[in-house]
N, C-alpha and C positions, 0 to 999 in steps of 0.2 A: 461519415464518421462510423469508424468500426468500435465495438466493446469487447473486453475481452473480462472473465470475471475467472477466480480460483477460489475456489470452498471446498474445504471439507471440517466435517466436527470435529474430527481427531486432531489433536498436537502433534507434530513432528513427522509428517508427512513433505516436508520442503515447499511448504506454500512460501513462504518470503522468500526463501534462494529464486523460487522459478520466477514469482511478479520481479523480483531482481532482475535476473538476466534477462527474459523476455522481452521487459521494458528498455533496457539496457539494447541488445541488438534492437527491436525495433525503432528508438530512436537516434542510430545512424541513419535513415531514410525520410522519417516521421515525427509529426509529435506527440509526445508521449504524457500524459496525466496518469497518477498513478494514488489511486484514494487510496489509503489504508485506517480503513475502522477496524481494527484489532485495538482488543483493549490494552496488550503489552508494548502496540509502533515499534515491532525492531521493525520493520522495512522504514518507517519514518527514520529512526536509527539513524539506517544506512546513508540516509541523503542530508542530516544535518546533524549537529553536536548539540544544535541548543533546541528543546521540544518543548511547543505551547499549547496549549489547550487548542482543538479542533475540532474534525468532525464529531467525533464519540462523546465531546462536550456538547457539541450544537446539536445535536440529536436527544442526549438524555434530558439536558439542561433545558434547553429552549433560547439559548445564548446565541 
């Protein structure tokens, strides 16, 4: 199992565009998990309409 990780402190840099497409070509081949603990989920967003409480809950909260 390979990890692949995207940080930086600054907004607006294309961190969700790139975990987007990245993950997006790499799973033509593979499979692909894609955690998004941002506390605004647009990459969550991107993969569904309806968004529940998750990681950034199970982390602060202890849920």
């Amino acid at each position: 199992m390979k990890s692949i990780a995207f940080y930086n402190n600054k907004g607006g840099v294309a961190k969700t565009t790139s975990v987007i497409n990245v993950g997006y070509e790499l799973a033509r081949e593979n499979r692909v998990l894609i955690i998004d603990a941002d506390g605004q989920a647009n990459c969550s967003r991107f993969f569904t309409e309806e968004l529940k409480s998750g990681l950034e809950t199970a982390l602060t909260d202890g849920t």
